[in-house]
The first five atom37 places (N, CA, C, CB, O) and aatype in JSON, in Angstrom:
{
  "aatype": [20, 20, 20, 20, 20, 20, 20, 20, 20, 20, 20, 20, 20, 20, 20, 20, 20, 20, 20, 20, 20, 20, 20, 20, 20, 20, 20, 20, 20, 20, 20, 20, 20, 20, 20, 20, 20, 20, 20, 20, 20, 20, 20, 20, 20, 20, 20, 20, 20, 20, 20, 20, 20, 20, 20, 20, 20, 20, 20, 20, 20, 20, 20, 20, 20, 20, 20, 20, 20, 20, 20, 20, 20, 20, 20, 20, 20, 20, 20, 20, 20, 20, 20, 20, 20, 20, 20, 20, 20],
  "atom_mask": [
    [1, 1, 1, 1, 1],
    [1, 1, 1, 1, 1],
    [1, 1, 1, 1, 1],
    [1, 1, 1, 1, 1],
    [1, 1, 1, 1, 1],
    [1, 1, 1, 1, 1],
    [1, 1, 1, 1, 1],
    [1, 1, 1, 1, 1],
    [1, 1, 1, 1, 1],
    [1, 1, 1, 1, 1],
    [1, 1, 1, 1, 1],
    [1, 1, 1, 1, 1],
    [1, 1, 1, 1, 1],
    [1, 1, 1, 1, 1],
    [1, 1, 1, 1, 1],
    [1, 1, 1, 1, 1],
    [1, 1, 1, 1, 1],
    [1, 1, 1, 1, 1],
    [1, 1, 1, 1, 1],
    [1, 1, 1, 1, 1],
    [1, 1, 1, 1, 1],
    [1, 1, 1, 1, 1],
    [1, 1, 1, 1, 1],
    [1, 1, 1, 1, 1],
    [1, 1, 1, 1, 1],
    [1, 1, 1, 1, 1],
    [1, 1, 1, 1, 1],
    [1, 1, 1, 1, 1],
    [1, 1, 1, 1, 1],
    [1, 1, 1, 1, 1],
    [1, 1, 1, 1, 1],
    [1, 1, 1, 1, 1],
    [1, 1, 1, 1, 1],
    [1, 1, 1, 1, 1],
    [1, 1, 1, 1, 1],
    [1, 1, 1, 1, 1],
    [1, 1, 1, 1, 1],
    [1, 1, 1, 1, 1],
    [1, 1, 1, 1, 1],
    [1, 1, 1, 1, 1],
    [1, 1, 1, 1, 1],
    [1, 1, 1, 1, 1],
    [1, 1, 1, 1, 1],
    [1, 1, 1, 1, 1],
    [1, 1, 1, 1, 1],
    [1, 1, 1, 1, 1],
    [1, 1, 1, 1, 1],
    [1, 1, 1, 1, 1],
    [1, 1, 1, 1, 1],
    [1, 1, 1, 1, 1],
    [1, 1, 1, 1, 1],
    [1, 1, 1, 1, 1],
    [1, 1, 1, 1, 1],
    [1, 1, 1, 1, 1],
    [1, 1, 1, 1, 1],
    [1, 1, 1, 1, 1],
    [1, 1, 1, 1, 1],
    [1, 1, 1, 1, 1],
    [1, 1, 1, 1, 1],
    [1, 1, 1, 1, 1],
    [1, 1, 1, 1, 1],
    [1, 1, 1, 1, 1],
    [1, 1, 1, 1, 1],
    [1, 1, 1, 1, 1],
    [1, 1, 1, 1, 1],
    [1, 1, 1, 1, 1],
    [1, 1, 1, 1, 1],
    [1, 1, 1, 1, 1],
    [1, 1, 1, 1, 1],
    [1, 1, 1, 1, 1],
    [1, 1, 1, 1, 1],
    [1, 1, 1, 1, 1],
    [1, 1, 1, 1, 1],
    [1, 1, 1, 1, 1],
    [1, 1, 1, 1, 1],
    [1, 1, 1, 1, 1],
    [1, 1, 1, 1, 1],
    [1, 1, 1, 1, 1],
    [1, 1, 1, 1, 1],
    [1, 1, 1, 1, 1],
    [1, 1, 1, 1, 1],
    [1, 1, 1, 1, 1],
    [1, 1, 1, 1, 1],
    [1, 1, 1, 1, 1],
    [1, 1, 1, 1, 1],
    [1, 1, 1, 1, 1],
    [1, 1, 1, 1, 1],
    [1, 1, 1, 1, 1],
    [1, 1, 1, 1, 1]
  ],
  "atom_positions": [
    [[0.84, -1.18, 0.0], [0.0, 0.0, 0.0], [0.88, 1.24, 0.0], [-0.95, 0.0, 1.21], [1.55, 1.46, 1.01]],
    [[0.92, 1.89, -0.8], [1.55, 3.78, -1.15], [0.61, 4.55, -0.11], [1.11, 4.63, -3.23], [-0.62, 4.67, -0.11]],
    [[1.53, 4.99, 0.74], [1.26, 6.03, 1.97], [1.37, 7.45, 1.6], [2.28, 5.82, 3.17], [2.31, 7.78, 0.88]],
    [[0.81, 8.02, 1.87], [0.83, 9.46, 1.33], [2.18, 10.49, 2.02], [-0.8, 10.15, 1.78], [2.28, 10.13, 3.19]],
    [[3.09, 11.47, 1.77], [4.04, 12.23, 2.48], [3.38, 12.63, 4.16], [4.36, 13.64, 1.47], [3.93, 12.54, 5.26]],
    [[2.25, 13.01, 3.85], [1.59, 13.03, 5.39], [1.16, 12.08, 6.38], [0.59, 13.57, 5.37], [0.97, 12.26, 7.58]],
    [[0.98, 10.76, 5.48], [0.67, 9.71, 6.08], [2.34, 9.19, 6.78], [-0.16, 8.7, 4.93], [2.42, 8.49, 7.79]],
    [[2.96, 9.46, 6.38], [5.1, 9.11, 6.43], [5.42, 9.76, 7.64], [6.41, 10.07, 4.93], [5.94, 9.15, 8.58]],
    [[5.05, 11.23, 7.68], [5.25, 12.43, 8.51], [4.58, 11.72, 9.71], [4.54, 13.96, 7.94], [5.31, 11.19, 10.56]],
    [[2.8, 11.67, 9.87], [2.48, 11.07, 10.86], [3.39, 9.9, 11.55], [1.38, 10.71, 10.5], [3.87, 10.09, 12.67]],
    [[3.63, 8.56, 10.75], [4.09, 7.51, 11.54], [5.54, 7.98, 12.27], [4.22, 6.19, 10.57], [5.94, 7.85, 13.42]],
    [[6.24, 8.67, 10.89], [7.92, 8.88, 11.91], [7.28, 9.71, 13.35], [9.54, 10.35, 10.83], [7.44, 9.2, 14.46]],
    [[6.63, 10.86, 13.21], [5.94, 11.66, 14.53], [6.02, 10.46, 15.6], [4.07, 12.27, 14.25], [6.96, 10.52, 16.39]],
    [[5.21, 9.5, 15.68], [4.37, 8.57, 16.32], [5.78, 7.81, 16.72], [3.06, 7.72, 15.33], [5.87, 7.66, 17.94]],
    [[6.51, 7.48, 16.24], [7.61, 6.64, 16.03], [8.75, 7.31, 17.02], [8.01, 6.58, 14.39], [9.58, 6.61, 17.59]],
    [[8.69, 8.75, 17.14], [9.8, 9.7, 18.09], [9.44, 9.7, 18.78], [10.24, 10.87, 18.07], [10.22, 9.51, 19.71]],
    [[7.6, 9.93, 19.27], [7.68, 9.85, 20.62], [7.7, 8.22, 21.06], [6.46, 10.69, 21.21], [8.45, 7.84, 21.96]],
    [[6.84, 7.36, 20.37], [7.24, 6.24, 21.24], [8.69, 6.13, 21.73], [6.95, 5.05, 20.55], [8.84, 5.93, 22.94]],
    [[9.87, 6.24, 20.89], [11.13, 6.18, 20.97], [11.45, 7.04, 22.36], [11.76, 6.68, 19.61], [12.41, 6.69, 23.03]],
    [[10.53, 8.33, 22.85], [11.07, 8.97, 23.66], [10.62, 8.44, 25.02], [10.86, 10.27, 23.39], [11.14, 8.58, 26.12]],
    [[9.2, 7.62, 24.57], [8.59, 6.95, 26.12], [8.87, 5.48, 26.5], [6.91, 6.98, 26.16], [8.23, 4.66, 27.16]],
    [[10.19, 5.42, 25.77], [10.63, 3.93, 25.69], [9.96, 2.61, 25.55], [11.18, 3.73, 26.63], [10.01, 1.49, 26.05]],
    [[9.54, 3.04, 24.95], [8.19, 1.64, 24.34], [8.58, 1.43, 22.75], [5.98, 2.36, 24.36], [8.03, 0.47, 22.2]],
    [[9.42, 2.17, 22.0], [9.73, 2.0, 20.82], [11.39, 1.6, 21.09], [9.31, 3.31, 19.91], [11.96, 2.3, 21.93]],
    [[12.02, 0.75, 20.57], [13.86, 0.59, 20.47], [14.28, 1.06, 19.38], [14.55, -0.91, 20.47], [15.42, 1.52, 19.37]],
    [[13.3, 1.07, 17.87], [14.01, 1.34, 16.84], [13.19, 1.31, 15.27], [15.1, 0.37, 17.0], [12.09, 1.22, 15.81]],
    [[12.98, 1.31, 14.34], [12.47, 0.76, 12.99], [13.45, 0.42, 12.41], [11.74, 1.59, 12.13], [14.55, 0.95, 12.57]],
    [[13.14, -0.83, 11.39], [13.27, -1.53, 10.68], [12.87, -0.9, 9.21], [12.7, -2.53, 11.18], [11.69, -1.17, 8.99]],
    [[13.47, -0.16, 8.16], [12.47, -0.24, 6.77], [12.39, -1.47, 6.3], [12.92, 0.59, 5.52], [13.3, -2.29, 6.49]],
    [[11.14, -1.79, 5.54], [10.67, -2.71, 5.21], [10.48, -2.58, 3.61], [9.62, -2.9, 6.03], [9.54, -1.91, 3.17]],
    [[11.21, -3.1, 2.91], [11.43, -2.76, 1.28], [10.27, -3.25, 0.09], [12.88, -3.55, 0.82], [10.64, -4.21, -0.59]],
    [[9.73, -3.04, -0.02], [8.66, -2.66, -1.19], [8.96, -4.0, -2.11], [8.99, -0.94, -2.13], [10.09, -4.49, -2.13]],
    [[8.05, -4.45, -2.73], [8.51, -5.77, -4.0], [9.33, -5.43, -5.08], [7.26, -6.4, -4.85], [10.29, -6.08, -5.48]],
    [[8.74, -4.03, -5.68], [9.64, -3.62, -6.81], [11.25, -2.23, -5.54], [8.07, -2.42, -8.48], [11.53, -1.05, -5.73]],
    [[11.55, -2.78, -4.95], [12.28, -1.56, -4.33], [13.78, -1.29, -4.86], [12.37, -1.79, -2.75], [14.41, -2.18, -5.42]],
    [[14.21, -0.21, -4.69], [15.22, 0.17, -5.13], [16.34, -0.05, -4.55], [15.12, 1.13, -5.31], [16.32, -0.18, -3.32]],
    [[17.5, -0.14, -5.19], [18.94, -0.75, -5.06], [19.28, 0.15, -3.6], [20.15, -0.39, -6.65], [20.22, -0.35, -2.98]],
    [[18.65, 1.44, -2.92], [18.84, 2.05, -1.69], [18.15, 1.63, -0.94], [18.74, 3.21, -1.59], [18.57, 1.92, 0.19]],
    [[17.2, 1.01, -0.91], [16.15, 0.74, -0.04], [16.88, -0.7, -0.01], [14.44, 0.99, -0.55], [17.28, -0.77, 1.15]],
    [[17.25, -1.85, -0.65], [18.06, -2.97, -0.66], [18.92, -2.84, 0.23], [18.64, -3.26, -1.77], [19.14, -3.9, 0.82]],
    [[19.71, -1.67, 0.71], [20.92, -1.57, 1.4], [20.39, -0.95, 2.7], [22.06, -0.73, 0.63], [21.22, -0.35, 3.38]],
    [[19.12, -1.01, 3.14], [18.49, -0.91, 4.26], [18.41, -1.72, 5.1], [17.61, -0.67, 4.14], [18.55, -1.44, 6.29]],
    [[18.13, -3.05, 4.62], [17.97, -4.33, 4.87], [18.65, -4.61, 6.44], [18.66, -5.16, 3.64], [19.88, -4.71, 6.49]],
    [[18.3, -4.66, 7.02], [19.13, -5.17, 8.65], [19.65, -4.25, 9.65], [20.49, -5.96, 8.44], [20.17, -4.49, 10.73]],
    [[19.26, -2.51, 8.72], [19.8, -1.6, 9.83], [18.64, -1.34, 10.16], [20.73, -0.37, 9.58], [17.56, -1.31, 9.58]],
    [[19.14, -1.08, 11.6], [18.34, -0.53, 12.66], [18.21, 0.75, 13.36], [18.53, -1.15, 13.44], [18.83, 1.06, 14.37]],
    [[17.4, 1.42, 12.77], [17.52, 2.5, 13.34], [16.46, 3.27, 14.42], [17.74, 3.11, 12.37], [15.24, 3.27, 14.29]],
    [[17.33, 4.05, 15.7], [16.55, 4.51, 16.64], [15.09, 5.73, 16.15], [17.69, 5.14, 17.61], [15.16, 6.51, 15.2]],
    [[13.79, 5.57, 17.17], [13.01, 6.12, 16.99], [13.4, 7.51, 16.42], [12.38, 5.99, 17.95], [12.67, 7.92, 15.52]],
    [[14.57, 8.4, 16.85], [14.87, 9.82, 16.93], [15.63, 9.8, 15.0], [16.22, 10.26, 18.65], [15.7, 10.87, 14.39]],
    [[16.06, 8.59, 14.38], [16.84, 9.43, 13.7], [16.19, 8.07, 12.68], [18.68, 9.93, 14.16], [16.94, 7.15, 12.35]],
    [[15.01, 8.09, 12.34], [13.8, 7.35, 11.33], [14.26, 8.04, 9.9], [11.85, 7.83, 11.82], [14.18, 9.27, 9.98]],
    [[14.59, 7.7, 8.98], [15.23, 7.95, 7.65], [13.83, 8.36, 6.81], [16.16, 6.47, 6.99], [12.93, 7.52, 6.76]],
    [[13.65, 9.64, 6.19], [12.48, 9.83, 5.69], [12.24, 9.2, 4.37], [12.28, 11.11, 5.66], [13.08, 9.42, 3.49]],
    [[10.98, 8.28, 4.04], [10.59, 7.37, 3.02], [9.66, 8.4, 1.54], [9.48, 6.07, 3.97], [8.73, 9.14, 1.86]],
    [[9.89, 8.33, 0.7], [10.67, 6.97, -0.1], [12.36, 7.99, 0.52], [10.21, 6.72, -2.69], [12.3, 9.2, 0.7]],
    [[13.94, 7.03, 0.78], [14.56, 7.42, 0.8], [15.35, 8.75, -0.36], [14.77, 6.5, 1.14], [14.68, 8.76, -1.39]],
    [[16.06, 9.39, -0.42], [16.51, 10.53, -1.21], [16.96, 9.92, -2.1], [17.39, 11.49, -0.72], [16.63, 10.43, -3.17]],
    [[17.98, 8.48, -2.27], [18.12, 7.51, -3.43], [17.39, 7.01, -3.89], [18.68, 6.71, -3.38], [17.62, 6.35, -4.9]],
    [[16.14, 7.1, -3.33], [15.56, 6.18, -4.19], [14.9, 6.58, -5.96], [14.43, 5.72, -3.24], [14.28, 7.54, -6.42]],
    [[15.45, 5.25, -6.58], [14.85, 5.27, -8.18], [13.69, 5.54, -8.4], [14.9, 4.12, -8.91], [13.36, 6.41, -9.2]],
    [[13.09, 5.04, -7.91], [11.54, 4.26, -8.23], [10.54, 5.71, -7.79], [11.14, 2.45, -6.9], [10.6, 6.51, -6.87]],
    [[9.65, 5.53, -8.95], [8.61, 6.82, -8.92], [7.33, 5.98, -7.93], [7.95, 7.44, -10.9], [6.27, 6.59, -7.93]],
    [[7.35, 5.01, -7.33], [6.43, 5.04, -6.53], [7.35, 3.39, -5.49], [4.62, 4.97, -7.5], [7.83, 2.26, -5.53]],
    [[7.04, 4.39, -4.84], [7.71, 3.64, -3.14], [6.7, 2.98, -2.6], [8.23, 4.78, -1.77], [5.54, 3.37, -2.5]],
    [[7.2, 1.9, -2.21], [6.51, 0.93, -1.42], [7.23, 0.42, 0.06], [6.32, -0.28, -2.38], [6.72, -0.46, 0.76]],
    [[8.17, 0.94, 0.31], [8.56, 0.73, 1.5], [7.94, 1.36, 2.35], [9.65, 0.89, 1.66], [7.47, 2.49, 2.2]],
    [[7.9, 0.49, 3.59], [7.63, 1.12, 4.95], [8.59, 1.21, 6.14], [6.6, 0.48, 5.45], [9.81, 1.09, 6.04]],
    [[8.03, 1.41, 7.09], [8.44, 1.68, 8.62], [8.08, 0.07, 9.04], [7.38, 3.13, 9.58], [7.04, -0.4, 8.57]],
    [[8.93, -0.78, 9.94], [8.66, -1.43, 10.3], [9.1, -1.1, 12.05], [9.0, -2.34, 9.45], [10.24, -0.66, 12.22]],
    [[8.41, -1.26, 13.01], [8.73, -0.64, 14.65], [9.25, -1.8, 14.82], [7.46, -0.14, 15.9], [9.0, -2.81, 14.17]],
    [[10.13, -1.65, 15.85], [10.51, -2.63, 16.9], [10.39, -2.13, 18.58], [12.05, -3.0, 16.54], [10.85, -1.22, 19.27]],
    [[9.65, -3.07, 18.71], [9.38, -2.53, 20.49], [10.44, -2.69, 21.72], [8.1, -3.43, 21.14], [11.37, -3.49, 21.65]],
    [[10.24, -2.01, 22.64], [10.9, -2.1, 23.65], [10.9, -3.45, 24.51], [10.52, -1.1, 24.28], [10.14, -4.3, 24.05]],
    [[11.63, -3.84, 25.74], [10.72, -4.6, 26.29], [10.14, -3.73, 27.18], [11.18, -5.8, 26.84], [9.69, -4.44, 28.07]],
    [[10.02, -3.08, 27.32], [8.59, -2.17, 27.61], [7.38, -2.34, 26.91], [8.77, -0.78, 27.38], [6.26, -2.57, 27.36]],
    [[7.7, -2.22, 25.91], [6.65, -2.42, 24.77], [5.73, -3.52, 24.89], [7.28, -2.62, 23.5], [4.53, -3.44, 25.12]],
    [[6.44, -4.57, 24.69], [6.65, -6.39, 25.07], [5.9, -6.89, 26.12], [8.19, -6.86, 25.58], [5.19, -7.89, 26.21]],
    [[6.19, -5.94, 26.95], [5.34, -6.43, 28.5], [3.9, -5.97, 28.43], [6.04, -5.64, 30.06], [2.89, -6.63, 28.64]],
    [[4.03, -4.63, 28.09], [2.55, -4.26, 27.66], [1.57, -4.69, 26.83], [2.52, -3.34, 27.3], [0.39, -4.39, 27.02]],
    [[2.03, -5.52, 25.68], [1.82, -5.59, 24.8], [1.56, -7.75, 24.46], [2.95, -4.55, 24.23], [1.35, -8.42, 23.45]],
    [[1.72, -8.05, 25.82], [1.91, -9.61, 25.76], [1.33, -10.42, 24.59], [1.29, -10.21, 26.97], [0.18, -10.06, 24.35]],
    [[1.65, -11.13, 24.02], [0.91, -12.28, 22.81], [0.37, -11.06, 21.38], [-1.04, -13.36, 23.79], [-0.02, -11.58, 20.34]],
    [[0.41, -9.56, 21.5], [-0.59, -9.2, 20.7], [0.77, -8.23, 19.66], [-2.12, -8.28, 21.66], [1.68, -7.54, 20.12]],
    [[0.47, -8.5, 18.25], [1.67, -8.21, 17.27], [1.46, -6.38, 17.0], [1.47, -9.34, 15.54], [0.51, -5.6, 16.93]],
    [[3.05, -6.31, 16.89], [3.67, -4.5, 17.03], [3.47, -4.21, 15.42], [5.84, -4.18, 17.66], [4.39, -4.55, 14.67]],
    [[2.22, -3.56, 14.87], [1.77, -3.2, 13.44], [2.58, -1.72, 13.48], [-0.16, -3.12, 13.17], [2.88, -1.19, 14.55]],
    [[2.81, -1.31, 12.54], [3.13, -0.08, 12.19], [1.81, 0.99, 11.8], [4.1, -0.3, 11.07], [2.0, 2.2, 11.74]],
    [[0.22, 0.27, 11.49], [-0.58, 0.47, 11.08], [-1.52, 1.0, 11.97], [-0.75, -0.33, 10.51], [-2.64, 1.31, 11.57]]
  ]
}
Protein backbone atom coordinates (compact mmCIF):
# COMPACT_ATOMS: atom_id res chain seq x y z
CA UNK A 1 0.00 0.00 0.00
CA UNK A 2 1.55 3.78 -1.15
CA UNK A 3 1.26 6.03 1.97
CA UNK A 4 0.83 9.46 1.33
CA UNK A 5 4.04 12.23 2.48
CA UNK A 6 1.59 13.03 5.39
CA UNK A 7 0.67 9.71 6.08
CA UNK A 8 5.10 9.11 6.43
CA UNK A 9 5.25 12.43 8.51
CA UNK A 10 2.48 11.07 10.86
CA UNK A 11 4.09 7.51 11.54
CA UNK A 12 7.92 8.88 11.91
CA UNK A 13 5.94 11.66 14.53
CA UNK A 14 4.37 8.57 16.32
CA UNK A 15 7.61 6.64 16.03
CA UNK A 16 9.80 9.70 18.09
CA UNK A 17 7.68 9.85 20.62
CA UNK A 18 7.24 6.24 21.24
CA UNK A 19 11.13 6.18 20.97
CA UNK A 20 11.07 8.97 23.66
CA UNK A 21 8.59 6.95 26.12
CA UNK A 22 10.63 3.93 25.69
CA UNK A 23 8.19 1.64 24.34
CA UNK A 24 9.73 2.00 20.82
CA UNK A 25 13.86 0.59 20.47
CA UNK A 26 14.01 1.34 16.84
CA UNK A 27 12.47 0.76 12.99
CA UNK A 28 13.27 -1.53 10.68
CA UNK A 29 12.47 -0.24 6.77
CA UNK A 30 10.67 -2.71 5.21
CA UNK A 31 11.43 -2.76 1.28
CA UNK A 32 8.66 -2.66 -1.19
CA UNK A 33 8.51 -5.77 -4.00
CA UNK A 34 9.64 -3.62 -6.81
CA UNK A 35 12.28 -1.56 -4.33
CA UNK A 36 15.22 0.17 -5.13
CA UNK A 37 18.94 -0.75 -5.06
CA UNK A 38 18.84 2.05 -1.69
CA UNK A 39 16.15 0.74 -0.04
CA UNK A 40 18.06 -2.97 -0.66
CA UNK A 41 20.92 -1.57 1.40
CA UNK A 42 18.49 -0.91 4.26
CA UNK A 43 17.97 -4.33 4.87
CA UNK A 44 19.13 -5.17 8.65
CA UNK A 45 19.80 -1.60 9.83
CA UNK A 46 18.34 -0.53 12.66
CA UNK A 47 17.52 2.50 13.34
CA UNK A 48 16.55 4.51 16.64
CA UNK A 49 13.01 6.12 16.99
CA UNK A 50 14.87 9.82 16.93
CA UNK A 51 16.84 9.43 13.70
CA UNK A 52 13.80 7.35 11.33
CA UNK A 53 15.23 7.95 7.65
CA UNK A 54 12.48 9.83 5.69
CA UNK A 55 10.59 7.37 3.02
CA UNK A 56 10.67 6.97 -0.10
CA UNK A 57 14.56 7.42 0.80
CA UNK A 58 16.51 10.53 -1.21
CA UNK A 59 18.12 7.51 -3.43
CA UNK A 60 15.56 6.18 -4.19
CA UNK A 61 14.85 5.27 -8.18
CA UNK A 62 11.54 4.26 -8.23
CA UNK A 63 8.61 6.82 -8.92
CA UNK A 64 6.43 5.04 -6.53
CA UNK A 65 7.71 3.64 -3.14
CA UNK A 66 6.51 0.93 -1.42
CA UNK A 67 8.56 0.73 1.50
CA UNK A 68 7.63 1.12 4.95
CA UNK A 69 8.44 1.68 8.62
CA UNK A 70 8.66 -1.43 10.30
CA UNK A 71 8.73 -0.64 14.65
CA UNK A 72 10.51 -2.63 16.90
CA UNK A 73 9.38 -2.53 20.49
CA UNK A 74 10.90 -2.10 23.65
CA UNK A 75 10.72 -4.60 26.29
CA UNK A 76 8.59 -2.17 27.61
CA UNK A 77 6.65 -2.42 24.77
CA UNK A 78 6.65 -6.39 25.07
CA UNK A 79 5.34 -6.43 28.50
CA UNK A 80 2.55 -4.26 27.66
CA UNK A 81 1.82 -5.59 24.80
CA UNK A 82 1.91 -9.61 25.76
CA UNK A 83 0.91 -12.28 22.81
CA UNK A 84 -0.59 -9.20 20.70
CA UNK A 85 1.67 -8.21 17.27
CA UNK A 86 3.67 -4.50 17.03
CA UNK A 87 1.77 -3.20 13.44
CA UNK A 88 3.13 -0.08 12.19
CA UNK A 89 -0.58 0.47 11.08
Amino acid sequence: MHKTPAQIARSRRAFQILHRLGLLRGVHISVGLDACEAAHLQIGIEYPGYTVPRLPLTQCTRGHCECQYKPIGSEQMRRLYVGKPLSPN
